[in-house]
N, CA, C and O of each residue as an XYZ file, in Angstrom:
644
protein
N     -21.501    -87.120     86.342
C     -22.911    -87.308     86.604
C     -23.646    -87.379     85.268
O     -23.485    -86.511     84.410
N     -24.312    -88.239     85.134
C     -25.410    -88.426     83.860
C     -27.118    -88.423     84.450
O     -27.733    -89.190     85.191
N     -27.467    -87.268     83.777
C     -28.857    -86.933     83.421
C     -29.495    -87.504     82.596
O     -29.099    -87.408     81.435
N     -30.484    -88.158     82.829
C     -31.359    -88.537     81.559
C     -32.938    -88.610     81.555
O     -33.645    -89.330     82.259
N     -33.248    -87.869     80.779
C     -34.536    -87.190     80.906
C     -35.781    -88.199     79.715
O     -37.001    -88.109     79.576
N     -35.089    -88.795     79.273
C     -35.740    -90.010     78.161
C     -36.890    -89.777     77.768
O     -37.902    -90.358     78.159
N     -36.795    -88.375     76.467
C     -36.996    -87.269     75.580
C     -36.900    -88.495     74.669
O     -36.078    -89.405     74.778
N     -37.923    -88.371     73.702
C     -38.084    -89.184     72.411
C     -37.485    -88.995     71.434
O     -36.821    -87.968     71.573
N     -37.292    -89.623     70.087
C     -36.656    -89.075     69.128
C     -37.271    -87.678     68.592
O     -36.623    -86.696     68.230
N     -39.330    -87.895     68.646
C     -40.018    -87.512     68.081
C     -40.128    -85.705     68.828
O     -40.399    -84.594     68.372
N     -39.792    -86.190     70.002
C     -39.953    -84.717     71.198
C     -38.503    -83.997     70.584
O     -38.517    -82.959     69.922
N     -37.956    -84.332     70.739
C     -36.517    -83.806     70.150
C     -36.214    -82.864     69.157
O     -35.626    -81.783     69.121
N     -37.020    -83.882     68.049
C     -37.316    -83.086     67.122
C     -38.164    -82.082     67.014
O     -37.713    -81.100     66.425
N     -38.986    -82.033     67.304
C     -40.293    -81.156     67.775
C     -39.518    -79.534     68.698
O     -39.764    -78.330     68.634
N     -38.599    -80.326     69.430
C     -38.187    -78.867     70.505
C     -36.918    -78.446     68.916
O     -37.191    -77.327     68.482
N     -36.086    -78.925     68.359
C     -34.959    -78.588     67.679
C     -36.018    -77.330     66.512
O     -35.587    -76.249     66.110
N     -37.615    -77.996     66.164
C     -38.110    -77.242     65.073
C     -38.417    -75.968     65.828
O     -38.073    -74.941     65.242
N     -38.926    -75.841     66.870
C     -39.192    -74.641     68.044
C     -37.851    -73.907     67.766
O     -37.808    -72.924     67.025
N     -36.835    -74.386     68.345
C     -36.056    -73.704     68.038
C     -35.368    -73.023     66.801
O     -34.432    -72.323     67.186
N     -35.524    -73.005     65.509
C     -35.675    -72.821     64.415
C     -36.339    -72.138     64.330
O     -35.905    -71.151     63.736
N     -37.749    -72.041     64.761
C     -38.818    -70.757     64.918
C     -38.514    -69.596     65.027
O     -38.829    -68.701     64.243
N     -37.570    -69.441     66.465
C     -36.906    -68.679     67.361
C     -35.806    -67.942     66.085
O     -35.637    -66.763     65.772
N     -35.273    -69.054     65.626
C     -33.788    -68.661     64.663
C     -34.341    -67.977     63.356
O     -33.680    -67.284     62.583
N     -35.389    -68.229     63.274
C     -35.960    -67.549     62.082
C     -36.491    -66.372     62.149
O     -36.109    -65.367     61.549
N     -37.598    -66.497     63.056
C     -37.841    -65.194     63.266
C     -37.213    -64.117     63.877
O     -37.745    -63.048     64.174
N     -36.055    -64.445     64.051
C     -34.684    -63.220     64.721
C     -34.604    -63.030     63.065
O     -35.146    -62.059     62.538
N     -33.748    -64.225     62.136
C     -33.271    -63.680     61.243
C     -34.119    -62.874     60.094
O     -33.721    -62.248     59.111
N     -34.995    -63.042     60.424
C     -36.279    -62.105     59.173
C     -36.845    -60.755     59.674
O     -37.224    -59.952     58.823
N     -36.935    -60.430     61.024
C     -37.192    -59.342     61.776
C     -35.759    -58.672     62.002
O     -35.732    -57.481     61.693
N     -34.749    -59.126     62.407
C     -33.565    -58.852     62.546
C     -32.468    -59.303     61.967
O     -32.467    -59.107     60.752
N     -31.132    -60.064     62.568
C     -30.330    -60.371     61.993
C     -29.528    -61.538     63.147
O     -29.527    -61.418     64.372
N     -29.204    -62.096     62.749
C     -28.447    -63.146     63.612
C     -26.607    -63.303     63.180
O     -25.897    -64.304     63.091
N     -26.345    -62.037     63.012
C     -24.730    -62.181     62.115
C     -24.359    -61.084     63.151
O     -25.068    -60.094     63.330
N     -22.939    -61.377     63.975
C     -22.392    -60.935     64.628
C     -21.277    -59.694     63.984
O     -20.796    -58.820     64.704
N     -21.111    -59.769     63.119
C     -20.847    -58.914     62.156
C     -21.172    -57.579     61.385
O     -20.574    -56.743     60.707
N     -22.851    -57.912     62.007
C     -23.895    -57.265     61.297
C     -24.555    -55.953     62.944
O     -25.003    -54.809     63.018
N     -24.237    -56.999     63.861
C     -25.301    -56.604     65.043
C     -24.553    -56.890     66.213
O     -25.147    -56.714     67.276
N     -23.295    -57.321     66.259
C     -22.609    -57.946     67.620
C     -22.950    -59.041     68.266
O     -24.066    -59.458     67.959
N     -22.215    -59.818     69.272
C     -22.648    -60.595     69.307
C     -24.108    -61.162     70.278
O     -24.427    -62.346     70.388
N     -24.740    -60.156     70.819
C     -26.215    -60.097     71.233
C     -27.081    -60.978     69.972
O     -27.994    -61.789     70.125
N     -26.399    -60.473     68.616
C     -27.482    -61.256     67.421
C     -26.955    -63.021     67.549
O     -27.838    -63.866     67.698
N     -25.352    -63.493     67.471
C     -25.055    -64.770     67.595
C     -25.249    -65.321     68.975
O     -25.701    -66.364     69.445
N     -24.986    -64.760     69.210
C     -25.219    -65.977     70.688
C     -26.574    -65.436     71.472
O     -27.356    -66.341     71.761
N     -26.897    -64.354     71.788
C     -28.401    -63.755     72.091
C     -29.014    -64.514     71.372
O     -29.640    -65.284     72.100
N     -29.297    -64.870     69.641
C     -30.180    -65.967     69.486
C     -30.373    -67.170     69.439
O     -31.416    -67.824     69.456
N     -28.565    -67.660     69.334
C     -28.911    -69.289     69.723
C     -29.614    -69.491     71.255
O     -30.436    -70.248     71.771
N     -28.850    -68.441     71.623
C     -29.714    -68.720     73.527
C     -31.242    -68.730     73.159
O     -32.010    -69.670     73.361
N     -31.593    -67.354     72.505
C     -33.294    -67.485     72.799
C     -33.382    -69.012     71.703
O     -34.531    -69.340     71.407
N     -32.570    -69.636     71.301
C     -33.334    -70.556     70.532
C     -33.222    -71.916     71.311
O     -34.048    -72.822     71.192
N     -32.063    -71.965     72.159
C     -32.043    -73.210     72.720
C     -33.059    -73.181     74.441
O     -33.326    -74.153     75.148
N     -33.333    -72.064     74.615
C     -34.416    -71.765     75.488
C     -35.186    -72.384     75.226
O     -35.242    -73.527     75.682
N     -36.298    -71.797     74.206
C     -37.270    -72.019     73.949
C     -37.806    -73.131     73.547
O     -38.983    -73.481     73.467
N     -36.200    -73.988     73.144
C     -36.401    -75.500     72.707
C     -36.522    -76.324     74.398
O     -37.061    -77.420     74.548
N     -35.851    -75.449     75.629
C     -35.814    -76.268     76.581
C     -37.216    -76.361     76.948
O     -37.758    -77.453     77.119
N     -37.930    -75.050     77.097
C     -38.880    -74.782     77.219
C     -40.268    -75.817     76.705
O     -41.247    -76.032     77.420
N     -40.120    -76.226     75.670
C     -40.940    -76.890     75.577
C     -40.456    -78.014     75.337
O     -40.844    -78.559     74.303
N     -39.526    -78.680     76.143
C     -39.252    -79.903     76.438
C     -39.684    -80.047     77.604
O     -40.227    -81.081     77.995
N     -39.445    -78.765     78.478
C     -40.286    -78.985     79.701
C     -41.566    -78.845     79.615
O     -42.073    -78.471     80.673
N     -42.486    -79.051     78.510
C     -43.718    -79.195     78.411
C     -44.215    -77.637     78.705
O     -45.255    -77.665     79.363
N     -43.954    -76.839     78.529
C     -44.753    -74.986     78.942
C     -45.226    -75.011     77.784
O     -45.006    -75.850     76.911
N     -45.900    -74.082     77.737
C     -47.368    -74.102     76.434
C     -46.381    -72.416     75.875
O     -45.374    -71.888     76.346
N     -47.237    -72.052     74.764
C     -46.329    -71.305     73.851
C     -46.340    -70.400     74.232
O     -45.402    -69.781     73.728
N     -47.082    -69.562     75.179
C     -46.761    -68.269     75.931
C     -45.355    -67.911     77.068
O     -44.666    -66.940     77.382
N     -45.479    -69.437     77.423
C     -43.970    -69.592     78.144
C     -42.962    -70.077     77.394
O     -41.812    -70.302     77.771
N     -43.469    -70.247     76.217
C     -42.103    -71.050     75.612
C     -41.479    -69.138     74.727
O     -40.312    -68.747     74.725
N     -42.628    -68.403     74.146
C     -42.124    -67.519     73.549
C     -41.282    -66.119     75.159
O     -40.278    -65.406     75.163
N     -42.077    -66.303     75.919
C     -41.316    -65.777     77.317
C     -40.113    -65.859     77.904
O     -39.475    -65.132     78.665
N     -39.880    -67.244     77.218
C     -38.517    -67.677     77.731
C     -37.326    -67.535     76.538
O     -36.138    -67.557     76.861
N     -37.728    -67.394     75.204
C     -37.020    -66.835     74.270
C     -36.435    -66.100     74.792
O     -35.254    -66.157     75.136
N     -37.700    -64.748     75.018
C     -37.555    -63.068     74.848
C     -36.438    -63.272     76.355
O     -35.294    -62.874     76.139
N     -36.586    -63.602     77.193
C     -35.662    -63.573     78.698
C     -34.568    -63.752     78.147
O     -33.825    -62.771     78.118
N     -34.079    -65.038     77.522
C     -32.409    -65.191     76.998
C     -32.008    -64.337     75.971
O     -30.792    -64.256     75.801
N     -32.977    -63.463     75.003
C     -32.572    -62.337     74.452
C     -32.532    -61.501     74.754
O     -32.084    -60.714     73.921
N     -32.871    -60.972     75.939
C     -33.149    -59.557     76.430
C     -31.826    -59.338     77.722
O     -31.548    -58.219     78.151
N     -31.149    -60.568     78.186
C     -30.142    -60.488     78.584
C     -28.953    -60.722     78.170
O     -27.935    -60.903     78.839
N     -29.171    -60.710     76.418
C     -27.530    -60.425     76.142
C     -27.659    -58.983     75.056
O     -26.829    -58.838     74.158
N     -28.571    -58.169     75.228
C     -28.831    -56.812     74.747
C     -27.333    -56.135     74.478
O     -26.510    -56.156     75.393
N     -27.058    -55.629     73.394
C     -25.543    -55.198     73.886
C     -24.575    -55.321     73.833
O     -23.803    -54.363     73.859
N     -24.067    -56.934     73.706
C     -23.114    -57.687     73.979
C     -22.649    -57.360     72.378
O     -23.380    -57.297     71.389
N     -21.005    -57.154     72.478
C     -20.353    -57.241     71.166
C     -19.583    -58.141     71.226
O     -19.309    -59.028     72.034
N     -19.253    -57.818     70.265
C     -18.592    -58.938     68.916
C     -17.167    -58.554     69.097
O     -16.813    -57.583     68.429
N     -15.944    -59.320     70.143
C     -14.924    -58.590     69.674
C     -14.075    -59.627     69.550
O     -13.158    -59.185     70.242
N     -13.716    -60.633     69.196
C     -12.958    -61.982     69.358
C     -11.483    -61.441     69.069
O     -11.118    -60.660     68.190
N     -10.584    -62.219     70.277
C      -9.419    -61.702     70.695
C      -8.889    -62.455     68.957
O      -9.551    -63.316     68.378
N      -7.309    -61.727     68.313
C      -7.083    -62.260     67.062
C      -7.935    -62.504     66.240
O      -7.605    -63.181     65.267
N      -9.268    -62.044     66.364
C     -10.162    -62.335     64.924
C     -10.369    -63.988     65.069
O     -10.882    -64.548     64.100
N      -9.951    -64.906     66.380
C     -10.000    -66.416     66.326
C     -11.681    -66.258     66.877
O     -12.274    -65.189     67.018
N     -12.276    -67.737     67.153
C     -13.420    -67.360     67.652
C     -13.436    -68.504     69.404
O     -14.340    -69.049     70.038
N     -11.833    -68.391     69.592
C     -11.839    -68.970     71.067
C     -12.157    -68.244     72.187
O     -12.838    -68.753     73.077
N     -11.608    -66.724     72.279
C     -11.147    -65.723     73.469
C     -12.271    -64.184     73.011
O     -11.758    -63.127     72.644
N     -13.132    -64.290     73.080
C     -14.460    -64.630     74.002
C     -15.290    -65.278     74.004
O     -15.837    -65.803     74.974
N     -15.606    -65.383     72.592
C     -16.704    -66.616     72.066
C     -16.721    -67.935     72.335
O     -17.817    -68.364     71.975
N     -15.894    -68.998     72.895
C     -16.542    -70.189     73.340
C     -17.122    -70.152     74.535
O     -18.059    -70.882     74.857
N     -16.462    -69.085     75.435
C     -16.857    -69.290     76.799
C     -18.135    -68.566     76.807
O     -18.835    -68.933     77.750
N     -18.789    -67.470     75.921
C     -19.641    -66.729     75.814
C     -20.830    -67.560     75.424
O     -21.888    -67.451     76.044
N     -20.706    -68.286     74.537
C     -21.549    -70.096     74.205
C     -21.904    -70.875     75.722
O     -22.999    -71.141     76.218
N     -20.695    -71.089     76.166
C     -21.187    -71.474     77.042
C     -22.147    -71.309     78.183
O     -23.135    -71.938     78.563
N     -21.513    -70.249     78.591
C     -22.299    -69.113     79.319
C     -23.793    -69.310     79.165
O     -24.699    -69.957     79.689
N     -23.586    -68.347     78.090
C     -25.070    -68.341     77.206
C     -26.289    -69.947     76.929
O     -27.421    -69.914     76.446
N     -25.366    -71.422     77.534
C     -26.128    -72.649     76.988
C     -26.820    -72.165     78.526
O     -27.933    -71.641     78.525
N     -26.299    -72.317     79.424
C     -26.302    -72.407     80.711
C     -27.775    -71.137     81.244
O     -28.859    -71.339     81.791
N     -27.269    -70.202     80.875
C     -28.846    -69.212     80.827
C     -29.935    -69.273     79.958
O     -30.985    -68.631     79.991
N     -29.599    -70.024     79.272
C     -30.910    -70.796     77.744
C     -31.563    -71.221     78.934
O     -32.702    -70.821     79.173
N     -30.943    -72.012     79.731
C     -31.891    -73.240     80.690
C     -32.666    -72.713     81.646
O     -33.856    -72.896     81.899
N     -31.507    -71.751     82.360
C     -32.466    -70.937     82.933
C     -33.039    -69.833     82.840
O     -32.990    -68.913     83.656
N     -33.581    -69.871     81.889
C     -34.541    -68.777     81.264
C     -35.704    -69.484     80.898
O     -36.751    -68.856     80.741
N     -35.662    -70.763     80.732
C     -36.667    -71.466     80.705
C     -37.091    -71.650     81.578
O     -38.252    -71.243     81.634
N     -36.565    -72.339     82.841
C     -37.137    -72.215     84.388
C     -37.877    -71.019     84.373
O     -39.107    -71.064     84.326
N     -37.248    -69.926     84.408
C     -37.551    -68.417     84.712
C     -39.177    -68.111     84.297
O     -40.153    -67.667     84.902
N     -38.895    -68.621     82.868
C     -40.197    -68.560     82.460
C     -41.671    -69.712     83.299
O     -42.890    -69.599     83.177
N     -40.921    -70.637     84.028
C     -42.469    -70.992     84.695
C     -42.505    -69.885     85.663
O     -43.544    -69.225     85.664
N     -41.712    -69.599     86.365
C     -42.069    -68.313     87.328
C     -42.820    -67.164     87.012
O     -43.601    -66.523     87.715
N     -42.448    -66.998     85.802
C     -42.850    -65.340     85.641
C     -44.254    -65.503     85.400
O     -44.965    -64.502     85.316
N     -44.851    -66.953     85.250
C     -46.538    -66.697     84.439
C     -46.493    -66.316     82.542
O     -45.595    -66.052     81.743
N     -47.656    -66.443     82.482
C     -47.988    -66.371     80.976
C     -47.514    -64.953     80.629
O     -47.021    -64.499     79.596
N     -47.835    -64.359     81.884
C     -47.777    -62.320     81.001
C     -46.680    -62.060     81.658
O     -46.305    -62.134     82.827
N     -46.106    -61.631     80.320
C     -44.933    -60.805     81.090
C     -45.025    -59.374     80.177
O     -45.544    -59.226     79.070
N     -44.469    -58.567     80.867
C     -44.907    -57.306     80.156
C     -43.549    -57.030     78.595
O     -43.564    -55.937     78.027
N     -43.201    -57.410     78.434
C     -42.080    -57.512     76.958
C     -42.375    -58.166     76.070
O     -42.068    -59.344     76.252
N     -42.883    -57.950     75.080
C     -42.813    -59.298     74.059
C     -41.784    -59.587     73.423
O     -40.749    -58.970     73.671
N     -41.803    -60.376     72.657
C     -40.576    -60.951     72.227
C     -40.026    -60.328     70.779
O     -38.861    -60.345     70.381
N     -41.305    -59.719     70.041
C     -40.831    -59.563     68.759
C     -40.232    -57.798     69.375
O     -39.430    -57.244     68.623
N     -40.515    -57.271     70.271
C     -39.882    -55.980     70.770
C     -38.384    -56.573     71.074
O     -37.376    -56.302     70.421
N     -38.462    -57.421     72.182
C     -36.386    -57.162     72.361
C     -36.171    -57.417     71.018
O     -35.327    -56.663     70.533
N     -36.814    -58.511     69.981
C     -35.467    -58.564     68.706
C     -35.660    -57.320     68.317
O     -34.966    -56.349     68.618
N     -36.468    -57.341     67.742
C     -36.436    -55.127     67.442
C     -35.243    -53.911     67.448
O     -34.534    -53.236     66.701
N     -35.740    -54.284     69.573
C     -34.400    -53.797     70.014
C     -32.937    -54.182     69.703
O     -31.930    -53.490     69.552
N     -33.149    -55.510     69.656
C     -31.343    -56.350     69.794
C     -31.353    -55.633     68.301
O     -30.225    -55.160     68.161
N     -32.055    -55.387     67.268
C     -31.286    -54.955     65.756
C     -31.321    -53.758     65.886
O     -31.071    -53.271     64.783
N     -31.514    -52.889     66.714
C     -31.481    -51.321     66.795
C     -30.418    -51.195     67.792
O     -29.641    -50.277     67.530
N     -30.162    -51.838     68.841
C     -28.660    -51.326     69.354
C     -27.799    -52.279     68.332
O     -27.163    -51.463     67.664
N     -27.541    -53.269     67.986
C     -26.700    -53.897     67.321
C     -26.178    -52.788     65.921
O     -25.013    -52.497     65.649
N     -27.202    -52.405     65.325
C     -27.204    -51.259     64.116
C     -26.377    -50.027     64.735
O     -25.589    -49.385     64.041
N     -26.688    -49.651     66.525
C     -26.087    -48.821     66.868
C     -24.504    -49.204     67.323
O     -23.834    -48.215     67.621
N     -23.858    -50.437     67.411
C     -23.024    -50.523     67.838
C     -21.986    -49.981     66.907
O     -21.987    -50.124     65.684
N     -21.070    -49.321     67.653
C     -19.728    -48.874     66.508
C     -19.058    -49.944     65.859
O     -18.941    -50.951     66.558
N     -18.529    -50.008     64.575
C     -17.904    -50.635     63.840
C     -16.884    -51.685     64.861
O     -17.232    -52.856     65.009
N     -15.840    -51.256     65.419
C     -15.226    -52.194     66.278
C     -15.924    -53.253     67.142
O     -15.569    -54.374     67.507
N     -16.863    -52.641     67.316
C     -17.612    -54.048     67.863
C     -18.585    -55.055     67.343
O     -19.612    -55.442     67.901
N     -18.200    -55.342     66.426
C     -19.012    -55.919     65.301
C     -17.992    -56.492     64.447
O     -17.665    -56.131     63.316
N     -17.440    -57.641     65.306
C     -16.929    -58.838     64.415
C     -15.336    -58.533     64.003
O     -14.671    -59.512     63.664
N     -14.761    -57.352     64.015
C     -13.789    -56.857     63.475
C     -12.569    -57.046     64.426
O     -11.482    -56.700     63.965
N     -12.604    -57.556     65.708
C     -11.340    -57.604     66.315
C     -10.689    -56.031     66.735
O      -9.526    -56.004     67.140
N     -11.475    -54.724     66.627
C     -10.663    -53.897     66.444
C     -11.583    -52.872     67.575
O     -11.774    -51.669     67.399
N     -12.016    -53.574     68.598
C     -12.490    -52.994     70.075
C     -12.591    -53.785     70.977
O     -12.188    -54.948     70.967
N     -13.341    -53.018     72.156
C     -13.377    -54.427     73.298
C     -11.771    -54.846     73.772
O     -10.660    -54.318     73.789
N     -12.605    -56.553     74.255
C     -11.502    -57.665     74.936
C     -10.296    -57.597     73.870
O      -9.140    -57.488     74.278
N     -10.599    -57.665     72.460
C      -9.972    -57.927     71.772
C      -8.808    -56.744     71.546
O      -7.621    -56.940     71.809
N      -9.167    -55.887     71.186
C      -8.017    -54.632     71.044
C      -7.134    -54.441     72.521
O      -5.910    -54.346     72.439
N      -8.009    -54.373     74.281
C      -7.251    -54.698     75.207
C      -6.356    -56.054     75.337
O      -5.295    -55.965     75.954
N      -6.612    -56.883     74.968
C      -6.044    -57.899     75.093
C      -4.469    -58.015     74.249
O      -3.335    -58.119     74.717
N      -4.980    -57.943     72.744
C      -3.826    -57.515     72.049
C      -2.937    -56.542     71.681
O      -2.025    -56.696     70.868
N      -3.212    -55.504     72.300
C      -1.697    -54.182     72.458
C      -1.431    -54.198     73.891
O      -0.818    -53.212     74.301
N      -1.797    -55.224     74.882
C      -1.309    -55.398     76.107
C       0.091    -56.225     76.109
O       0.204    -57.445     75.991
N       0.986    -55.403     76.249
C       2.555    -56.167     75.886
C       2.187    -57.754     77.171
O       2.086    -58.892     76.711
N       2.070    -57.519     78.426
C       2.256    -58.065     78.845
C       1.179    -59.118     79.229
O       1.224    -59.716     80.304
N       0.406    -59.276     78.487
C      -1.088    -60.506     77.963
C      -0.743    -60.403     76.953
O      -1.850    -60.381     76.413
N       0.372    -60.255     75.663
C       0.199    -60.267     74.650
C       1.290    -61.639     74.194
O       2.513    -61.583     74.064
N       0.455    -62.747     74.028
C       0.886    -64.485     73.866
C      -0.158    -65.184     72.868
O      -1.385    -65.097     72.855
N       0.420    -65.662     72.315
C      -0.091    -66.613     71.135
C      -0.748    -67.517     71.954
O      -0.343    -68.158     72.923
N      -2.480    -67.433     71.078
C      -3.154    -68.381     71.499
C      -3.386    -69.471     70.495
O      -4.043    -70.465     70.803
């Protein structure tokens, strides 16, 4: 099936700089390194960033576009960093994916919810760098908790990927 929504070069660009907004202001208030914060900071902010770019492709004005950020960040609060072998296939692509898929709808979400929502946005990043800061060392990029440590001393899941 092909979608085509016949988005300009000029709109395109316009939603890609939105999103950059999003990526920036995580990384200057917080941190966007999975390493640093788990992966709530990598993929929690490409989501709030490709949100907010959907967001105002669907034309929502900036109260819904920053609403719909804070929604795709505020639902991956948490999330670590544990990639099975230190590769970044076994959790992280499917976690991308995942995560493109709730960008979108978090943008929907956001025409529902109205202009006010009671969270702002510069609070979840806040938050996402205060549990991320709280996460223990193993979960933060190192392969050495989580999916990743179950996965690999499991003799019998234990196969070269």
């Amino acid at each position: 099936m092909k979608i085509e929504n016949n988005y300009s070069d000029e709109k395109i660009i316009e939603a890609l700089a939105v999103a950059g907004l999003i990526g920036n202001i995580i990384k200057k208030n917080a941190s966007i390194s999975g390493a640093e914060c788990g992966c709530q900071a990598e993929i929690g902010t490409a989501c709030s960033m490709a949100s907010a770019a959907t967001a105002y492709l669907l034309g929502l004005d900036i109260q819904r576009i920053e609403n719909s950020a804070e929604v795709a960040m505020e639902h991956h609060l948490g999330l670590t960093c544990d990639p099975v072998y230190g590769y970044v296939q076994i959790p992280c692509i499917e976690r991308n994916a995942v995560a493109a898929l709730r960008a979108v709808d978090s943008a929907y979400l956001s025409m529902l919810l109205g202009k006010h929502k009671s969270i702002p946005f510069d609070m979840v990043v806040e938050t996402m760098y205060e549990t991320g800061r709280d996460l223990h060392s193993h979960y933060r990029e190192t392969s050495g908790g989580g999916l990743a440590k179950k996965y690999c001393r499991n003799k019998y899941y234990n196969k070269e990927i």
